[in-house]
C-alpha positions in Angstrom: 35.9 130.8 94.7 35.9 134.3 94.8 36.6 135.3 91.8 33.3 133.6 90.4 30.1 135.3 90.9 28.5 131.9 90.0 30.3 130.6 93.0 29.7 133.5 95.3 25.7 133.3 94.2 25.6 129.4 94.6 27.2 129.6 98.3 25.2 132.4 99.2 21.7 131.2 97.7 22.8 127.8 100.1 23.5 129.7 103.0 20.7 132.1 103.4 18.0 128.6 101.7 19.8 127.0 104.9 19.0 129.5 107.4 15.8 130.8 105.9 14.1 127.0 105.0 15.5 124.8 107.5 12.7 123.7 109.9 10.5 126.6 108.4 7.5 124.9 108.3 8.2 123.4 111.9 5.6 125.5 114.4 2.2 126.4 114.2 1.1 130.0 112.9 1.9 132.6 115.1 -0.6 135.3 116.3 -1.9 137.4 114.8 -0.1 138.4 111.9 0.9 134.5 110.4 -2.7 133.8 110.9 -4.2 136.5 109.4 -1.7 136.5 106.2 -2.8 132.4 105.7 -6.5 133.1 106.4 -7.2 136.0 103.8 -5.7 133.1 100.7 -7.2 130.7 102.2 -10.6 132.4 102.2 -9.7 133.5 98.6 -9.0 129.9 97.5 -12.0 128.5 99.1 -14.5 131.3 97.5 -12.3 132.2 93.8 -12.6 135.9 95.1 -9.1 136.8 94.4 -10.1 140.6 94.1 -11.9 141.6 97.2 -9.4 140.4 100.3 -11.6 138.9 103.0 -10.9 137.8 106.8 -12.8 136.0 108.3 -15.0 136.7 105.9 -15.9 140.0 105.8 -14.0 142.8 103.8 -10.4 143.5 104.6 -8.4 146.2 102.8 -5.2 147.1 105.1 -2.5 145.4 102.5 -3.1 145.4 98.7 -3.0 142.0 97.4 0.3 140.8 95.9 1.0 139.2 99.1 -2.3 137.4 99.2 -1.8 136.1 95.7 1.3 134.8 96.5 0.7 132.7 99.6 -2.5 131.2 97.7 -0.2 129.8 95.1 2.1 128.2 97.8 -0.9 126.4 99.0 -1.6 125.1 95.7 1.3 123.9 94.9 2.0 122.4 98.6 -0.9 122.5 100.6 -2.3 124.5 103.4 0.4 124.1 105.6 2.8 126.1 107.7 5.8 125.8 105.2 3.6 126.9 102.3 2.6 129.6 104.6 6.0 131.0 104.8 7.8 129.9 101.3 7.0 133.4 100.0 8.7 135.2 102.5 12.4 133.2 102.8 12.0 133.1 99.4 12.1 136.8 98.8 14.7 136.8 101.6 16.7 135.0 99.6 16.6 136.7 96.5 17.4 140.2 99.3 20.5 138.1 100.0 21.4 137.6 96.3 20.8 141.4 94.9 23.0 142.8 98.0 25.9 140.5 96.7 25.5 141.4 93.3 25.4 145.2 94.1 28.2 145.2 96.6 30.3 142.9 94.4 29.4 145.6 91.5 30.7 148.9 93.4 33.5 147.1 95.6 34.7 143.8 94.3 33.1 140.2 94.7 34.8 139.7 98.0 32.9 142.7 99.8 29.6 141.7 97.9 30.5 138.3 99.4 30.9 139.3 103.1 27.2 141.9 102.5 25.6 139.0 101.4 26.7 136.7 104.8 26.4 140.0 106.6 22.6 140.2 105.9 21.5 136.5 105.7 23.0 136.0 109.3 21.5 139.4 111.0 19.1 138.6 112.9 16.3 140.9 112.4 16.6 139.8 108.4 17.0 136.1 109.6 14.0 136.4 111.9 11.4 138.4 109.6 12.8 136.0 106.4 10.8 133.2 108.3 7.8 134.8 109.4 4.5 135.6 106.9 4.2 139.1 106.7 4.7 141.8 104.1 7.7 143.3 105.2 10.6 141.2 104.0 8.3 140.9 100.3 8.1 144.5 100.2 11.6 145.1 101.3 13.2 142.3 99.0 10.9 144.4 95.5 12.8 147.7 97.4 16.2 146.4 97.1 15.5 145.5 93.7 14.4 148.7 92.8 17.2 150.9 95.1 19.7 148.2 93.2 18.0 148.3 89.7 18.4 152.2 89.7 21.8 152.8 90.8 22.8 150.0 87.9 21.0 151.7 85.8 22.7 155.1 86.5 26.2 153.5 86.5 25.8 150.9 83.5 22.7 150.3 81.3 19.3 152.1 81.0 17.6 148.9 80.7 17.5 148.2 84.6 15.2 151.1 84.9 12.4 148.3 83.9 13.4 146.6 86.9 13.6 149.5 89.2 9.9 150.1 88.0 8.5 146.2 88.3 9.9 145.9 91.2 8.3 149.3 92.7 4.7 148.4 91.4 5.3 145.0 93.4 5.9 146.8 96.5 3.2 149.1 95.7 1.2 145.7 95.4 2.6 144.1 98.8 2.2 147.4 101.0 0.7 150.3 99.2 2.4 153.8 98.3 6.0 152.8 100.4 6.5 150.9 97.1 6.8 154.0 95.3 7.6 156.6 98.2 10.8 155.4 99.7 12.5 154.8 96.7 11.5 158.1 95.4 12.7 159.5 98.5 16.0 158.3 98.6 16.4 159.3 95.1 15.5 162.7 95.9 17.8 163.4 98.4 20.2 161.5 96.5 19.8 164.0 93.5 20.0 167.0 96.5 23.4 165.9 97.4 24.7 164.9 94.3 23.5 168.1 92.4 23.1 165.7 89.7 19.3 167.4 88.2 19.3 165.3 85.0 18.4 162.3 87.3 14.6 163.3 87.1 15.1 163.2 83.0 17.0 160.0 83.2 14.6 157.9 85.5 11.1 159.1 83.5 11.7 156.1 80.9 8.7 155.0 79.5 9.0 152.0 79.1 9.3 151.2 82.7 6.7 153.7 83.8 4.2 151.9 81.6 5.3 148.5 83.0 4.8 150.3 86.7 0.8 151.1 85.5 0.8 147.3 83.7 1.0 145.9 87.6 -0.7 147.7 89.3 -3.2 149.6 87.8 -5.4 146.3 87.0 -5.9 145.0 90.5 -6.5 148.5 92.2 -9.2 149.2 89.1 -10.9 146.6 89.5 -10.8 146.6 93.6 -12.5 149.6 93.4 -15.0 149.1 91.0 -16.1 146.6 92.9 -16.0 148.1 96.3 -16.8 151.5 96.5 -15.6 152.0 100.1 -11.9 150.6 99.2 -10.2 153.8 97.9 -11.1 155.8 101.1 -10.0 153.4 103.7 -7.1 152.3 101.9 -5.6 155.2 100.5 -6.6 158.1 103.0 -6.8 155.8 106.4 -4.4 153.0 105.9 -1.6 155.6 104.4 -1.6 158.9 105.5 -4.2 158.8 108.9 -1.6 155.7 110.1 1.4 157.3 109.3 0.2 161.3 111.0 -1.5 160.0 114.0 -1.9 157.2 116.6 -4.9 155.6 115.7 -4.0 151.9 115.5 -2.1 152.2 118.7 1.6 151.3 117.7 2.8 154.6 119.1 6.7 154.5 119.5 9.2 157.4 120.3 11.3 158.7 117.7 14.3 156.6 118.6 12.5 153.1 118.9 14.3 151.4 115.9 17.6 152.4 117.6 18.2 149.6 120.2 16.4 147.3 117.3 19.5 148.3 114.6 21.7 148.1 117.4 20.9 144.0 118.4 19.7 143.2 115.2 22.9 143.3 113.5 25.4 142.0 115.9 28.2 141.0 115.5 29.1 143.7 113.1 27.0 146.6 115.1 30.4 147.8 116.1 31.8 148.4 112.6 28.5 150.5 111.2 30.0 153.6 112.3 33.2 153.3 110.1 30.9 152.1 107.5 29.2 154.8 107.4 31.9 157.9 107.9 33.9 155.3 105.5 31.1 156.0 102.4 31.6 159.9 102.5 35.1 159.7 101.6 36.9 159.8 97.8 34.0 161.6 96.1 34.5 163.0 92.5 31.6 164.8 91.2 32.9 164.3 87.5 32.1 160.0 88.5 28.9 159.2 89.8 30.4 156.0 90.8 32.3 157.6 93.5 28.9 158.7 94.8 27.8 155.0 95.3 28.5 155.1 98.9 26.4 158.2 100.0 23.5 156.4 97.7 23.8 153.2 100.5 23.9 155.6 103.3 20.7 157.9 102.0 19.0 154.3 101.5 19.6 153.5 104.7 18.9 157.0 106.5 16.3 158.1 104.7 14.1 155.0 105.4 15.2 155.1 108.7 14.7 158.2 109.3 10.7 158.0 107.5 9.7 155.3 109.9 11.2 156.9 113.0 9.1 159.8 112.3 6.2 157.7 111.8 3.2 157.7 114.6 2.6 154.0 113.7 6.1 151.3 114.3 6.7 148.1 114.4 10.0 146.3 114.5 9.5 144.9 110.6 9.2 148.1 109.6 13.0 148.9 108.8 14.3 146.0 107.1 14.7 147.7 104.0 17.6 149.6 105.9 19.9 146.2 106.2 21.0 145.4 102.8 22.7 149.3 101.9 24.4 148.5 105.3 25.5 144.9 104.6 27.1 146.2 101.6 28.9 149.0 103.8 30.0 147.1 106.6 31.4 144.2 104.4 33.4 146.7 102.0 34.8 148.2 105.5 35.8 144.8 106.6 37.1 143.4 103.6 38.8 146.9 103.2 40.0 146.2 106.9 41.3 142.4 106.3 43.2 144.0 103.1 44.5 147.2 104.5 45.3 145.4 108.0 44.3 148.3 109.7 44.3 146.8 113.1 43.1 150.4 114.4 39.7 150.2 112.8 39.7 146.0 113.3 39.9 147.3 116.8 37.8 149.7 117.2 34.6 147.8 115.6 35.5 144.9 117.6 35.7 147.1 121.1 32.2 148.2 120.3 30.7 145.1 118.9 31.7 143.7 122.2 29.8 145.3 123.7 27.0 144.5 123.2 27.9 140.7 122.4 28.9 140.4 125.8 26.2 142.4 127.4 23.9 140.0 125.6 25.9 136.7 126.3 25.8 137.4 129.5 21.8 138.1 129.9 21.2 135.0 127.9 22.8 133.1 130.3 21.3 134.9 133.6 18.1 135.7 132.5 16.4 131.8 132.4 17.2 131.6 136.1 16.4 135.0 137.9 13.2 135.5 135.6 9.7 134.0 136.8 7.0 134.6 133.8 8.0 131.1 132.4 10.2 127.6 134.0 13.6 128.5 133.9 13.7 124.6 132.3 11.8 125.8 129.2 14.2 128.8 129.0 17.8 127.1 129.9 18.0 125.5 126.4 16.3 128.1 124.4 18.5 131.2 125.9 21.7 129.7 127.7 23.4 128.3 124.7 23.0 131.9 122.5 24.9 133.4 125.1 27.8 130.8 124.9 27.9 131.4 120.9 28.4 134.8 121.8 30.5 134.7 124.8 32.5 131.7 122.9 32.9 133.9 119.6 33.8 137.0 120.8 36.5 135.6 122.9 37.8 133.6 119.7 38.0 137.2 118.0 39.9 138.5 120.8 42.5 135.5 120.8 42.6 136.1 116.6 43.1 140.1 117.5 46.2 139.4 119.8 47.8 136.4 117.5 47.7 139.6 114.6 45.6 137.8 112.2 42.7 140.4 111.4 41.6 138.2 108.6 41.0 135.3 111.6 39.1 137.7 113.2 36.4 138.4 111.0 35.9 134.9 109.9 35.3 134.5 113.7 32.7 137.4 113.8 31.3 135.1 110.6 30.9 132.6 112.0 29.8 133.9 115.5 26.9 135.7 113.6 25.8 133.0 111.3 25.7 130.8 114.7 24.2 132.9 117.0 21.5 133.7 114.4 20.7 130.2 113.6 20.5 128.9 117.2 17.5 131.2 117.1 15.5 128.2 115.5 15.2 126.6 118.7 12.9 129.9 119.6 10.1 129.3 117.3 9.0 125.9 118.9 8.8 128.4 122.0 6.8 130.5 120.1 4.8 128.2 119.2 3.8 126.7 122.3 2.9 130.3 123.4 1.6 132.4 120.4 -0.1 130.0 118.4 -3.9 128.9 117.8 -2.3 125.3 116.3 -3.0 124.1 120.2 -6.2 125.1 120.1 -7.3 124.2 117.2 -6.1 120.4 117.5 -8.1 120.6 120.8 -11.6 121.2 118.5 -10.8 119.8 115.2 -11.3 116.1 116.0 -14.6 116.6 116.9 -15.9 119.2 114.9 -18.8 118.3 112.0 -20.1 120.7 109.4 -23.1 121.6 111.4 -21.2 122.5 114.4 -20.2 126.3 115.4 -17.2 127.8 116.6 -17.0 130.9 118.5 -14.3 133.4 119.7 -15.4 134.8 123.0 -13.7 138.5 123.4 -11.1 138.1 120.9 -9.9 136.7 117.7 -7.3 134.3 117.6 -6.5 134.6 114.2 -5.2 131.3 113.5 -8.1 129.7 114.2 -10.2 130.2 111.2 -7.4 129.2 109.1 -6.6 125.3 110.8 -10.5 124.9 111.2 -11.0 125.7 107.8 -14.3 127.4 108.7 -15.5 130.7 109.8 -15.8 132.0 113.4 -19.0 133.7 115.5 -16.8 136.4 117.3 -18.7 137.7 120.4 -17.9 141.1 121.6 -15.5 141.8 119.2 -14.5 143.8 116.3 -10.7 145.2 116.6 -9.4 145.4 112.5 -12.4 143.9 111.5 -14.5 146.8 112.7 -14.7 148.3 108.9 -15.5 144.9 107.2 -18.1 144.0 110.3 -20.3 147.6 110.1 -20.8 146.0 106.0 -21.6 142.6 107.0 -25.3 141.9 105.6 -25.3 138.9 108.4 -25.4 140.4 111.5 -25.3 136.4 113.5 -21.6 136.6 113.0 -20.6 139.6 115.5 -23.0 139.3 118.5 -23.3 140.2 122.2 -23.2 138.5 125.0 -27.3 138.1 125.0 -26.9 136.8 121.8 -24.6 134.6 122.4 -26.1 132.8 125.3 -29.2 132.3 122.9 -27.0 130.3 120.4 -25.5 128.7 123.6 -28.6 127.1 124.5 -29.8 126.8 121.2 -29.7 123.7 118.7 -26.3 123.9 117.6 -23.6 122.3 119.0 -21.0 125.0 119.9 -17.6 125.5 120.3 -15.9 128.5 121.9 -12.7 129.8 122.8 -12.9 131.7 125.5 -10.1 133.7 127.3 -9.3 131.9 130.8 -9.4 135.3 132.5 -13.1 135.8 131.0 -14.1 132.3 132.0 -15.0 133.0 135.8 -17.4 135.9 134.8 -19.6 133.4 132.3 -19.3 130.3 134.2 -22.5 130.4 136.0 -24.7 131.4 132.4 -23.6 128.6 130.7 -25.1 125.4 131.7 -23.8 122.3 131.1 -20.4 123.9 129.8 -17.7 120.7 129.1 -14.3 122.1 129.5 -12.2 120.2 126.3 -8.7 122.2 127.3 -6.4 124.8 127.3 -3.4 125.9 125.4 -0.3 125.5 126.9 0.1 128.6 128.6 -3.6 128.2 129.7 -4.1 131.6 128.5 -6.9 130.5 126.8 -9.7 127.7 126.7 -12.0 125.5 124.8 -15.5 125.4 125.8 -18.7 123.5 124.3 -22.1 123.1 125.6 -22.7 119.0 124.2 -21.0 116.7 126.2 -18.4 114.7 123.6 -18.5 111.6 125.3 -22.4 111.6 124.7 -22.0 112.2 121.0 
């Protein structure tokens, strides 16, 4: 098997369409990002806008609109649903999964590409963004084309550098200037260590460069032209005011992603370091292939290293750093299982334990000496990620001490493909506490085209999306602040004065309204009917018509 990269890409697209797909479209929309991500299509679909991204419907121009696009064709094609919601995403992931094996099986052999392929698909932080609708695993799936399409393109044929440039202009598409910057980055400091200048003459080929303007050009032209505001808030506050300062309050110290890297690539944490120190050695300026390693480790660092600087994180942000360190963990391992080097076998397995145990261990305390939720709810969702864990580091051990390294890395295989997948059971959590689908159900039986609903103090994003209608916010603006202040309707942002007035008004009203709020409005709103909560009675559903009258 092997020996075929058919057969390697078959197993590998199964795999990762396993772990990715299975159950996907099993839990409601979590807040705020899944919702806002299925509203924007959704509002696109329902008024054939597919320029001018609206939520909620006013104008919203934080993400460019690849993304956009591509979730509105998943409805069509399935439906507004959940699954359609996140196709695009595991999708991408997928094809991630696919271009690491084919660039690791390139540089070191199909075996290593095999294991960097596994590698990713079963870390968690790949596995857990691969099923969730946002822009980061799209735009990091377009970079690792592009990082791959180059580097083929240096060591083999010219012809991938029309590759490398789609797949930039579709990042460019999904998240704006990152598309273009990080690559460009890495390749800079690429050239710097390589002292290989021609690399700026080789990579200006104009075929690709006009394919680059092709994509994207159109959409941000005509974006533009028709709102004049876009290039300002886009380009000058959603790039570089972001990135410098602290303005959208996601202000993280420098080593944030860190403790992220460190969890979200057990079981193999423990073997990165040899990976890395490993990609220095057996350089030969006269071969640029012997260079391929320190390419994987500037990819990795150098986006790294961009987002740690950033004022602005978020733990998406550094995906584009696992597949350049799949490929480098799975050459050392398969270099490991060939070389039996039961030195280095033991030394990434010392420090993988490490944490694997640390972590066991809390998943298995934590349910019962924790009291923000029942330790019943917990027990099944924690207890039995610990045992994979506990369980498959032990059976690496026994492996270690019978002397069969290859035994022990088909245990950390399967202990991380496991332990990653047990992690389905932690969406239905999820979505029992950071969805709107709860509240939504509570409304949507009873709601009729004349009816209102309103969001009392916040914005539960979802919401719009299941009710298929628009929402009065009250006291609120948050991101939509820029789209509100051009809003030629001023009835859907009002105050609380206002408010009341449509409360006692002709209309028959809906609201959700935060349970911590409710106490302080109580009193001013007669003959309020109490439909429900969500679960975690965070939050409640509020109308002034009796339904039992209707």
């Amino acid at each position: 098997m092997f020996k075929s990269h058919r057969n390697n890409l078959l197993l590998l697209a199964a795999l990762s369409s396993l772990m990715f797909f299975w159950m996907l479209g099993g839990h409601g929309l979590l807040e705020p990002d899944e919702g806002r991500y299925s509203e924007i299509p959704r509002e696109m679909m329902e008024t054939g806008d597919y320029v001018t991204p609206r939520l909620n419907g006013v104008l919203y121009f934080e993400k460019p609109v690849l993304h956009y696009w591509l979730t509105a064709s998943a409805f069509a094609v399935m439906g507004k649903t959940e699954l359609a919601s996140r196709f695009w995403p595991a999708a991408l992931a997928v094809a991630g999964v696919l271009f690491t094996y084919w660039l690791g099986a390139y540089l070191y052999g199909k075996r290593a590409g095999l294991a960097a392929g596994v590698i990713l698909a079963s870390s968690l932080l790949y596995f857990a963004i691969a099923q969730i609708n946002l822009t980061d695993m799209p735009v990091s799936a377009f970079i690792t084309m592009a990082m791959v399409a180059f580097l083929m393109a240096r060591l083999s044929d010219r012809r991938w550098l029309l590759l490398f440039y789609a797949a930039m202009a579709l990042a460019v598409l999904t998240k704006g200037l990152i598309g273009v910057v990080l690559p460009g980055a890495v390749i800079f400091w690429y050239m710097i260590a390589t002292r290989r200048w021609s690399i700026i003459k080789d990579t200006l080929y104009l075929p690709g460069i006009a394919l680059f303007f092709a994509i994207t050009v159109p959409w941000f032209w005509a974006v533009c032209r028709a709102n004049p505001d876009f290039f300002h808030f886009f380009f000058i506050h959603e790039h570089f005011i972001r990135y410098a300062t602290k303005v959208h309050g996601r202000y993280e110290p420098a080593w944030f992603f860190i403790p992220i890297l460190l969890v979200g690539t057990i079981p193999w944490t423990g073997f990165i370091p040899q990976a890395l120190a490993q990609a220095f050695k057996g350089r030969d300026n006269g071969e640029e292939s012997s260079w391929a390693g320190v390419y994987l480790v500037l990819w990795f660092a150098v986006i790294f290293a961009f987002f740690s600087l950033s004022s602005s994180k978020l733990i998406p942000y550094i995906v584009p750093v696992l597949p350049p360190l799949a490929i480098l963990v799975g050459r050392t391992v398969v270099g490991i299982w060939d070389g039996g080097d039961r030195r280095s076998i033991l030394v990434g397995l010392s420090l993988s334990s490490l944490l694997t145990v640390l972590f066991g261990a809390a998943f298995v305390v934590y349910p019962y000496v924790q009291d923000r939720l029942p330790s019943e709810l917990l027990i099944p969702q924690l207890v039995h990620k610990g045992i994979i864990l506990l369980v498959g580091t032990a059976m690496a051990w026994w492996a270690y001490r019978k002397g069969s390294l290859g035994k022990v890395l088909i245990c950390l295989a399967l202990t991380g493909v496991f332990f990653t997948f047990s992690f389905k059971t932690g969406f239905s959590l999820y979505d029992r506490i950071n969805s709107s689908r709860q509240l939504s159900d509570i409304i949507k039986p009873h709601l009729t085209q004349d009816d209102l609903v309103v969001q009392y103090g916040e914005y539960n994003q979802g919401i719009p999306f299941y009710l298929e209608r628009r929402n009065v916010l009250v006291n609120y603006l948050g991101e939509l602040e820029f789209g509100a202040k051009r809003e030629t309707d001023p009835s859907w942002f009002i105050d609380g004065q206002e408010f009341l007035a449509l409360w006692k008004g002709d209309r028959r009203v809906f609201v959700v309204i935060p349970a911590r709020v409710w106490p302080q409005v109580q009193e001013k709103l007669d003959g309020a009917f109490i439909l429900g909560t969500n679960w975690t009675k965070k939050d409640m559903v509020v109308t002034n018509r009796h339904i039992e009258e209707e």
